[in-house]
C-alpha positions as CSV (number, residue, x, y, z in Angstrom):
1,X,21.2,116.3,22.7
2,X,18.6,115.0,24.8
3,X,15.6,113.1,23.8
4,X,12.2,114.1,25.0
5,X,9.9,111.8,27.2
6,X,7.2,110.7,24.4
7,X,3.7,110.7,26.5
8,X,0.2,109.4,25.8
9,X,-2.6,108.5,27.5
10,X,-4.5,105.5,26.6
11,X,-8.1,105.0,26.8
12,X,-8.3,101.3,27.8
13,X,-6.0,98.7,29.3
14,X,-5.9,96.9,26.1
15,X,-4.7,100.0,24.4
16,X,-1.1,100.0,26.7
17,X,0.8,97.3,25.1
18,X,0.1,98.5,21.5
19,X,0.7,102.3,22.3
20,X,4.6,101.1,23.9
21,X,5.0,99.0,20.7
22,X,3.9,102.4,18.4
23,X,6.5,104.1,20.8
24,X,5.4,105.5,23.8
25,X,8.3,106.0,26.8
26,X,5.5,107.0,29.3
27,X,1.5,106.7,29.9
28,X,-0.5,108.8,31.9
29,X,-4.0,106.7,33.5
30,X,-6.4,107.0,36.3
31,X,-9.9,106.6,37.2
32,X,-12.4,109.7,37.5
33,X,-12.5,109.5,41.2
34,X,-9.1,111.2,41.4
35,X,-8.2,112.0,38.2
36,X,-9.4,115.1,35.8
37,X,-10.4,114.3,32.4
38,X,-9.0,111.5,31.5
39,X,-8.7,109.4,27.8
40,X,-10.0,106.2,29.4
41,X,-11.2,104.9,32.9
42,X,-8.7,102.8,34.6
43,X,-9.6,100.6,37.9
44,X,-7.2,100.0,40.3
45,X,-6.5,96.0,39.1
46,X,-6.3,98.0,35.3
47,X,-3.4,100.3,36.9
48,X,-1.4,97.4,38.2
49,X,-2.0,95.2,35.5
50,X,-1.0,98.6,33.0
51,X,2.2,99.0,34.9
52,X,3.9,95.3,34.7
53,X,3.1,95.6,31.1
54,X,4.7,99.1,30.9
55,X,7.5,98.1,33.1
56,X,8.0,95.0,31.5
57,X,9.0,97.0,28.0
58,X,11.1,99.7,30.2
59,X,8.2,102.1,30.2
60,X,6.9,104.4,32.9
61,X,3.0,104.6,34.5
62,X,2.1,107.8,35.6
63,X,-1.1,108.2,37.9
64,X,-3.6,111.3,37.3
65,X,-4.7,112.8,40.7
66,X,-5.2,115.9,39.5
67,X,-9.1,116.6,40.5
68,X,-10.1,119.4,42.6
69,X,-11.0,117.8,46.1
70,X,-13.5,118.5,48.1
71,X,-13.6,117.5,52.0
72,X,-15.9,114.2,51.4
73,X,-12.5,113.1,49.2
74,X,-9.6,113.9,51.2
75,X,-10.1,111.0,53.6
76,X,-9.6,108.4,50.2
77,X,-5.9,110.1,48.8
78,X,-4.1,108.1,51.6
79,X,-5.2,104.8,51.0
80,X,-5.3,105.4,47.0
81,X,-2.1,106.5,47.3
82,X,-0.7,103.5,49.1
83,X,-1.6,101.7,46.4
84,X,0.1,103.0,43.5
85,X,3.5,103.1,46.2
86,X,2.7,99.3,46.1
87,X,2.2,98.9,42.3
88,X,5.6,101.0,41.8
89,X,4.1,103.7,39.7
90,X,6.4,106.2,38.4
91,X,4.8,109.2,39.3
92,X,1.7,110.8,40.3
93,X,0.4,114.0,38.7
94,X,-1.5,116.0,40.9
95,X,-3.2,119.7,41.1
96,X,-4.7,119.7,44.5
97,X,-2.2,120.8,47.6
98,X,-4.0,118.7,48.9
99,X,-2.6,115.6,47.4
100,X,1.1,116.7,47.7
101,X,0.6,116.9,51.8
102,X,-1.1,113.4,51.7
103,X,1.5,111.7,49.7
104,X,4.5,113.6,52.3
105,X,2.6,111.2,54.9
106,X,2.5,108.2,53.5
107,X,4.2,107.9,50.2
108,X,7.2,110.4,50.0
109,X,9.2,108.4,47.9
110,X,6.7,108.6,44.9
111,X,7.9,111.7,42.5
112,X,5.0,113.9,41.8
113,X,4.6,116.0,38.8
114,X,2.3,119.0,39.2
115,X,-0.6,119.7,36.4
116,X,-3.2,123.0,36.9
117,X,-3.0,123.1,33.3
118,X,-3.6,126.1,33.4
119,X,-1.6,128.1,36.0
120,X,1.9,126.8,35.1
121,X,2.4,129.9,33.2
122,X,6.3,131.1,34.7
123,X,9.1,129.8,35.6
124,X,9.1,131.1,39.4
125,X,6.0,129.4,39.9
126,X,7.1,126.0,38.5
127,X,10.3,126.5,40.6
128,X,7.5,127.1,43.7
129,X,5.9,123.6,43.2
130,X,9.7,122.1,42.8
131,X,10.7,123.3,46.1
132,X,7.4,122.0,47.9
133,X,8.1,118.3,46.3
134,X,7.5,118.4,43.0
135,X,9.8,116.5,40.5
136,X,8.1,118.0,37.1
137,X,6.0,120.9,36.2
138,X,3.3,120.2,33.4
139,X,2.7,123.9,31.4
140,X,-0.3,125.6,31.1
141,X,-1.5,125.1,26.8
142,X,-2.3,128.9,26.6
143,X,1.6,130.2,26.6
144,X,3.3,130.2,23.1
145,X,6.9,128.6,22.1
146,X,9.0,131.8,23.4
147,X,7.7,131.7,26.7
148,X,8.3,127.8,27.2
149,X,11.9,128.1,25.8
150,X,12.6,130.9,28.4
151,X,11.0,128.9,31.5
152,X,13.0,125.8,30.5
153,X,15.9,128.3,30.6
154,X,15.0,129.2,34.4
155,X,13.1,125.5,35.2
156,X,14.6,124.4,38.7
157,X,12.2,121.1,37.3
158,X,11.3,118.9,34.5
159,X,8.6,120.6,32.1
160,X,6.4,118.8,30.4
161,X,4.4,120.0,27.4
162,X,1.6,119.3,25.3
163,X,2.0,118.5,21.8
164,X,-1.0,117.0,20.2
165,X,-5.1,116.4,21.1
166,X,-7.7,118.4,22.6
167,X,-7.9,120.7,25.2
168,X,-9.8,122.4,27.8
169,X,-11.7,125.3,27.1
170,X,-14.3,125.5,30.1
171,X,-14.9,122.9,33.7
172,X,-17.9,123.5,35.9
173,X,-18.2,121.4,38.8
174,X,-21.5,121.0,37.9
175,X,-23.2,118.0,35.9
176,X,-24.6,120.5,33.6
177,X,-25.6,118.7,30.7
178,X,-27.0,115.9,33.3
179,X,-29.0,118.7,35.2
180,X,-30.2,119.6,31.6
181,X,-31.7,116.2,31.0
182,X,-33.0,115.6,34.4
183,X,-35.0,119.0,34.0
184,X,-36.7,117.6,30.5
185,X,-37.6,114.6,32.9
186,X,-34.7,112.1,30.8
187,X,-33.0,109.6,32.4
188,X,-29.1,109.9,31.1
189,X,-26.6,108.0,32.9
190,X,-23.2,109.9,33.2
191,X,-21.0,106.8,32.5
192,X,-23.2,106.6,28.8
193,X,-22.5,110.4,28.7
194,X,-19.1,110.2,29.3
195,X,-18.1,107.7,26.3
196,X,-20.7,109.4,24.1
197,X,-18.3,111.1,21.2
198,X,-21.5,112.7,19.5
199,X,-22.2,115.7,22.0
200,X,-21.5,119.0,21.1
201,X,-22.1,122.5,21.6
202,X,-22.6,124.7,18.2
203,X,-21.3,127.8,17.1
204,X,-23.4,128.7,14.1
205,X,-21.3,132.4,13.7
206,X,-17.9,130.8,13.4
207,X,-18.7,127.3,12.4
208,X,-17.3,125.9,15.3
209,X,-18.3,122.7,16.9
210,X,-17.3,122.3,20.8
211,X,-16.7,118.0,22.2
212,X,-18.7,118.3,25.7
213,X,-17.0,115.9,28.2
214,X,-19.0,115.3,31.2
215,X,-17.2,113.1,34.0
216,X,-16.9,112.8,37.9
217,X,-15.7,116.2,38.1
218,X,-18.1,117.8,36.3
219,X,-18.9,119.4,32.7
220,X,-15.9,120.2,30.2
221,X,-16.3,122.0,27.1
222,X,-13.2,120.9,25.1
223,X,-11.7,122.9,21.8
224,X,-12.9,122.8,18.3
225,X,-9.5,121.9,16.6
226,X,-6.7,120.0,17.8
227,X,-3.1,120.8,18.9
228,X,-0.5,119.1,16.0
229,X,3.0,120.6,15.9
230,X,5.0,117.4,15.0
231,X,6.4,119.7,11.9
232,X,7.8,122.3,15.0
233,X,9.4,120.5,17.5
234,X,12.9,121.7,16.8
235,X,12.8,124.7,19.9
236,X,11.5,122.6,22.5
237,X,14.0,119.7,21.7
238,X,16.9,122.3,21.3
239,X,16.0,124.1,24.5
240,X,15.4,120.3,26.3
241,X,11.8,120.2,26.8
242,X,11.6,116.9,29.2
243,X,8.1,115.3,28.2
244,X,6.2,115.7,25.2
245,X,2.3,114.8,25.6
246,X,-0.5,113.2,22.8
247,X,-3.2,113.7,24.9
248,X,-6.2,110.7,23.8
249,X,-9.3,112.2,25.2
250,X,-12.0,111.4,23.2
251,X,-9.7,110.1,20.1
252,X,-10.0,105.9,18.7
253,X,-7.4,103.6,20.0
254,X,-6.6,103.5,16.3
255,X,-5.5,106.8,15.9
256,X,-3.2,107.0,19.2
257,X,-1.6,104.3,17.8
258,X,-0.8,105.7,14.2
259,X,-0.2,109.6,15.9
260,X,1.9,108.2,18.2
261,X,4.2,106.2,15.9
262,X,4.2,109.1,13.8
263,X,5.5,111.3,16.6
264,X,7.7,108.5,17.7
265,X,9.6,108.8,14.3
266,X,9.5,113.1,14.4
267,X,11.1,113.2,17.8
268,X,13.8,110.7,16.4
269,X,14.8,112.2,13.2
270,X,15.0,115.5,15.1
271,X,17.5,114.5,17.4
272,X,19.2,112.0,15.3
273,X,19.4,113.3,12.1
274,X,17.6,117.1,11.9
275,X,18.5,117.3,8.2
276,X,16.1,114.3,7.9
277,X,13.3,115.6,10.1
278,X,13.4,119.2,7.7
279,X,12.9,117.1,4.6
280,X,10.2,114.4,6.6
281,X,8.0,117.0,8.6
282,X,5.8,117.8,6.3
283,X,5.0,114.7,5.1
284,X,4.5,113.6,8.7
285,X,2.1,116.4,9.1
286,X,0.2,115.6,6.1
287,X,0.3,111.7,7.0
288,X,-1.7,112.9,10.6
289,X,-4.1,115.2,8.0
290,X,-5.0,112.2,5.9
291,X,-6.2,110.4,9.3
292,X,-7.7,113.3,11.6
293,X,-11.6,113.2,11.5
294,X,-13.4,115.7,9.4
295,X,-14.7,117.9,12.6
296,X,-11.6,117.9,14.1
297,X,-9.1,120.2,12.0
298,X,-5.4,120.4,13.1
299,X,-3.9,123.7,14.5
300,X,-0.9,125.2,16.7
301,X,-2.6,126.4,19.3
302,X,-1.2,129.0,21.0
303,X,2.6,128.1,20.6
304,X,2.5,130.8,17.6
305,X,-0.6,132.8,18.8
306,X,-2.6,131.8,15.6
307,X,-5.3,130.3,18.5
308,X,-8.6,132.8,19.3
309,X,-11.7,130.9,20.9
C-alpha cells in the first residue's frame, strides 16, 4: 500500500528544520506577492535557504503561486519563476493560467500542481489541468470522502487533499478591513494586520467567531472550526490519496510541530499496522483536542457533510 505525501506549511524559515524532524515529506512556502494565503511570509533568500535544508533531509519545497494576477503582475512570473528553477524547487502550485503559460516559456521542467481550492470538484476537470501540464490536482475542501474516493478512481494526476487547519470561507480583492480603518481616519499597516491572530468577525446567533486574514491579495474570512480527520484516514489511504495537507495559517509553530508528528504517526500505523491505528486513533484525536485553542473547535468538514456555515 502506498504511503501518502505528509504536507505542511510552515510559518517561518526557522520552523522548516523542526517540522521535517516532527515528520513532514513536503512543505508548501511563498511570499504574498505570488502566493494566496499563506502560513508565513517567505523571501526569496528564505526559499533557497528552506530548500537545501529540506533537500538535505530528502524533503521536497513546493512554491505557492497561486494568486489571482492582474496585468501590473504578469511581467514578474518569469523572472520569479527562474528562480525557484535555480533553487531546484519541487514544484510550483499555481491557480492562474496565467502562471502555467509563463512557466511553459521559461521553466517547463518544473512540475506544477494546480490549486483553485475551490473548483477542483471532478475528476474530468483535474484530468483537464493534467493534460495542459499539470503533475497534481489539489481538491476543492467543500466535496465529501465519496466524491474524492471516486475522482482518485478516474484521476489521470496526483490529488492532493486537505486534512487538517483552517479554511477559506470568503476572498475580496479588496483591503476591506484596511479601507475600514482608513475611513475612521486609523493608520493600520497591513503587514501588522496580517500577523495579528486577534481579529474576528462575530456571529452572536450561532456563537461563531470568524479568523479575518488580510494579505496582498486582499481580505479572507477563514472558518470558525478546524478540519481534523487523523481518526479517518483509512479511505483516502486505501483508495491512494497522493498528498495529505496540515495547512498552518494562523496556528503557533508549536502546534504544527505536535499536529504534525501526531499525523506523522496516524498515516504510519495506517499503512503499517491498520489494526494499530483502529486501537490508537482515538487517542490521537483526543491528544490534538487537549492542544487545539479554546476558539478553535475540531470538525470534519465536509468529508461527511456534518459542515453548514
Amino acid at each position: 500500500m502506498k504511503k501518502p505525501e505528509l504536507l505542511v506549511t510552515p510559518t517561518k524559515l526557522e520552523d522548516v528544520k523542526p517540522l521535517i524532524e516532527a515528520g513532514a515529506d513536503a512543505i508548501m512556502i511563498g511570499e504574498q506577492r505570488f502566493g494566496l494565503r499563506l502560513a508565513g511570509e517567505f523571501s526569496r533568500e528564505d526559499v533557497k535557504t528552506a530548500t537545501s535544508i529540506a533537500h538535505a533531509a530528502g524533503r521536497k519545497v513546493y512554491v505557492a503561486m497561486n494568486a489571482i494576477f492582474h496585468n501590473e503582475k504578469v511581467d514578474e512570473l518569469e523572472d520569479y519563476l527562474t528562480f525557484l528553477q535555480e533553487v531546484k524547487v519541487d514544484a510550483v502550485v499555481f491557480g492562474d493560467p496565467a502562471v502555467l503559460m509563463a512557466a511553459k516559456q521559461v521553466t517547463p521542467s518544473i512540475p506544477l500542481h494546480w490549486n483553485t481550492e475551490t473548483t477542483a470538484t471532478n475528476w474530468f476537470t483535474c484530468n483537464y489541468w493534467g493534460r495542459k501540464g499539470a503533475k497534481r490536482a489539489v481538491l476543492a475542501r467543500e466535496i465529501n470522502m465519496d466524491a474524492i474516493v471516486e475522482m482518485k478512481e478516474n484521476a489521470e494526476v496526483e490529488l492532493e487533499v486537505q486534512v487538517h487547519g483552517m479554511t477559506c470561507m470568503f476572498q475580496s480583492k479588496r483591503t476591506l478591513l484596511g479601507n475600514y480603518y482608513e475611513f475612521q481616519g486609523k493608520s493600520l499597516e497591513i503587514e501588522k494586520l496580517s500577523q495579528d491572530q486577534t481579529l474576528f468577525l462575530h456571529d452572536k446567533e450561532r456563537e461563531n467567531k470568524y479568523p479575518i486574514f488580510q494579505d496582498e491579495n486582499g481580505t479572507h474570512i477563514m472558518s470558525p472550526n478546524d478540519i481534523c480527520i487523523i481518526d479517518e484516514l483509512e479511505e483516502m489511504i486505501d483508495a491512494g490519496i497522493d498528498s495529505l495537507k496540515i495547512d498552518g495559517i494562523l496556528k503557533s509553530t508549536e502546534y504544527m510541530i505536535e499536529v504534525t508528528k501526531k499525523y506523522r504517526l496516524a498515516i504510519d500505523l495506517c499503512v503499517d499496522d491498520r489494526d494499530a491505528y483502529e486501537d490508537q486513533k482515538a487517542e490521537l484525536l483526543e491528544s490534538i483536542e487537549a492542544i487545539q485553542p479554546s476558539n478553535r473547535p475540531l470538525d470534519t468538514g465536509f468529508f461527511f457533510k456534518e459542515t453548514v456555515y
